[in-house]
N, C-alpha and C positions, 0 to 999 in steps of 0.2 A: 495812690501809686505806691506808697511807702508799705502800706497793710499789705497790697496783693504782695509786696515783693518780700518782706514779710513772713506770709503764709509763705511761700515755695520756698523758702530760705529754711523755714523750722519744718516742713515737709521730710527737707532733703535728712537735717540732723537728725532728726527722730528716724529715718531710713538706715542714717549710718552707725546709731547706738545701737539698733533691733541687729544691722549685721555687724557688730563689734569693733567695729572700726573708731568707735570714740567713745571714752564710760560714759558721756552724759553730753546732752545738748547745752550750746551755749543760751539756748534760747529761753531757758529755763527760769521764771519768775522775770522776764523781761515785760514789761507794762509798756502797750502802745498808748497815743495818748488820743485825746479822747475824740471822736468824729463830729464836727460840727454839721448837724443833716439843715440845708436849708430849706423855710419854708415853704409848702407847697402851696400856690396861688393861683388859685383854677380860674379856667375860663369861665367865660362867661355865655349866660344863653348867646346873647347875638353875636360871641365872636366865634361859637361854634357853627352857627348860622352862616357866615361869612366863610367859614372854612370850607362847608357844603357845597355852598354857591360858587368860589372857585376850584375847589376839587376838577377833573375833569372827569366827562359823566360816568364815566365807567368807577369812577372807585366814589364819586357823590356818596352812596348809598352805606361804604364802608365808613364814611365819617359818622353816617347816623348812628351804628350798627356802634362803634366804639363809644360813643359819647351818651348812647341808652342801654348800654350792658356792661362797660366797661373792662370791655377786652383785653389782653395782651395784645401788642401786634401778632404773634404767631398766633394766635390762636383765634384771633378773627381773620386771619388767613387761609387760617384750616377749616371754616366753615363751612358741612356739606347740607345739600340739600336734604337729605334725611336724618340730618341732626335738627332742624328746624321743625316743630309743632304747631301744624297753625290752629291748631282745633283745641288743642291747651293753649295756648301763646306762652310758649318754652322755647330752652334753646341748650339745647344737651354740648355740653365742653365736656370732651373726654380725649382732646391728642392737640399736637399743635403743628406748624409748618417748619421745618427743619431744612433750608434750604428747596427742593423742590418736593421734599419727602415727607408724611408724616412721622409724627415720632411722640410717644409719650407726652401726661401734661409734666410739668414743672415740677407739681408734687402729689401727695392722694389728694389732697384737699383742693387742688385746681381741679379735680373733676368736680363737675357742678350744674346744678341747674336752674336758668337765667328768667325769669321772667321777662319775655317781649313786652316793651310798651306798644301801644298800638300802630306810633308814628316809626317805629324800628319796624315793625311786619308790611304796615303799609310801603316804604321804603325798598322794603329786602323783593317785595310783590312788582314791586315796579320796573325793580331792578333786571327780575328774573326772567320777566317778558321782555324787556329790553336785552338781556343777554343773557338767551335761553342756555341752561345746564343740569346736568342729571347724576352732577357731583359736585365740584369745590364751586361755590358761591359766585367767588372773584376771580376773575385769571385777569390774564396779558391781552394782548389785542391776537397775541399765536394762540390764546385759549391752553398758553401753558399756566402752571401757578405761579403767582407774584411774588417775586424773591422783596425779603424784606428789607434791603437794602436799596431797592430801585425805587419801592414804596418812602422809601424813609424822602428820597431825592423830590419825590413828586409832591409829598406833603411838605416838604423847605417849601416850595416856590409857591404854592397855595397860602402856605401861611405868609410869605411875605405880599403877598397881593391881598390878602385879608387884613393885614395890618397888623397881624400878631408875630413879627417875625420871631423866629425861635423857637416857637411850641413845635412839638412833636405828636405823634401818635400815644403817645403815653402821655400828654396832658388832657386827652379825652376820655382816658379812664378815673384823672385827678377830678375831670368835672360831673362821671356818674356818682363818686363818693361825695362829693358835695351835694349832690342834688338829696342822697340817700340821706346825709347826716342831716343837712339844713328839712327834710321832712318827717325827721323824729327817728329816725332807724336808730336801732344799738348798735353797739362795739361788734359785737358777735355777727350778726345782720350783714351788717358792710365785709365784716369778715367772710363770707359764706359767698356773698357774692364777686368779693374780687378773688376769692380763693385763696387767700392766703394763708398760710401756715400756721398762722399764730395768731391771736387777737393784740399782742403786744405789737407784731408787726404793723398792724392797721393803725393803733397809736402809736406808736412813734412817724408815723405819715403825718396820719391825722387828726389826731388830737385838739390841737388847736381852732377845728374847724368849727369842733362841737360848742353848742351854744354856753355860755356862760352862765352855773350853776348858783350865783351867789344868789340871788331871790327864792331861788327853791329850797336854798339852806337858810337861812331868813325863814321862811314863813315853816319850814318844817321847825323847829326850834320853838319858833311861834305858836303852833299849833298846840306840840305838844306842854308847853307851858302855863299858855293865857289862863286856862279854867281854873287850875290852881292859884296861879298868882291873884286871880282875880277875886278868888274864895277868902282867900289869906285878907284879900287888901279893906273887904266887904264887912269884915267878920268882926261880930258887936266884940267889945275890950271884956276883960274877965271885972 
């Protein structure tokens, strides 16, 4: 709260030096102090499982679809039927849901493209015979698009009958990056697939997720040593 208020505070100054109204912002060498980001603790397979199973059936298929691509909410809102590949098993993001409208992604780098796991196409397949459409994925029960605040309302009460009260729609994009990093993905890799802007961004998420490197520094150190030392330790006296 303090940052955003903050920013519109040094906004405004730096508006009123450009029109001369003050020689210099007050905000000038002022240091915010520092953000404490807390860790990210993803689900789990079977509490994502759980969240599926009481979703209600119409958005079931959208729990899968976040939790095996790792969606924004808007933009697995924005899901159409001819963005979806079933013959690649792809899954083209190039806009997202802007209240009932599309609109732009987030940034160049959210355009992207997703590999479908099998269990996200079979799902989305099930789905679309279940609630035939010949554009946006998911709608209402009006067959209007799902405002993401209604969505936000329907996954509370899911996840509190799952037992995970509190998770959100965004803690099933925290457990496709898990699933990426804990089966060897890079920095880059999980970058590419959640879209993000930066690879720094992705670590300061998830950093800590990635497995712990002190044996692979250990034995690399190792490696490059043994022959020699061993030469050295071997070697008849002068």
């Amino acid at each position: 709260m303090v940052r955003l208020a903050y920013q519109y505070f040094s906004a405004a100054m730096k508006a009123a030096v450009t029109d001369r109204l003050i020689a210099s912002s007050p905000c000038e060498g002022v240091k915010l102090p520092a953000v404490e980001r807390e860790r990210v603790v993803p689900l789990t397979v079977d509490e994502v499982q759980a969240l599926a199973d009481t979703m209600p059936d119409r958005y079931r298929a959208l729990v899968i679809l976040g939790a095996g691509t790792g969606l924004r909410t808007s933009e697995a809102l924005a899901v159409t039927v001819d963005r979806i590949d079933w013959m690649r098993r792809t899954l083209t993001v190039d806009r997202q849901l802007s209240g009932a409208q599309f609109a732009p992604p987030k940034s160049k780098e959210s355009r992207r493209t997703i590999p479908l796991p099998d269990l996200v196409l079979e799902a989305l397949s099930l789905h679309l015979a279940a609630y035939p459409s010949d554009c946006l994925v998911f709608t209402n029960t009006e067959g209007r698009p799902v405002l993401k605040s209604r969505l936000a309302v329907t996954f509370r009460r899911a996840a509190q009958k799952a037992g995970v009260e509190g998770a959100s729609f965004r803690d099933l994009r925290h457990h496709y990056a898990s699933l990426l990093i804990h089966g060897g993905e890079s920095v880059k890799a999980v970058q590419a697939r959640l879209g993000h802007s930066s690879a720094s961004i992705t670590l300061d998420v998830y950093s800590h997720l990635w497995p712990d490197s002190e044996d692979r520094t250990r034995n690399a150190v190792d490696a490059a040593w043994r022959a020699d030392f061993l030469r050295t330790e071997t070697a008849e006296p002068d």
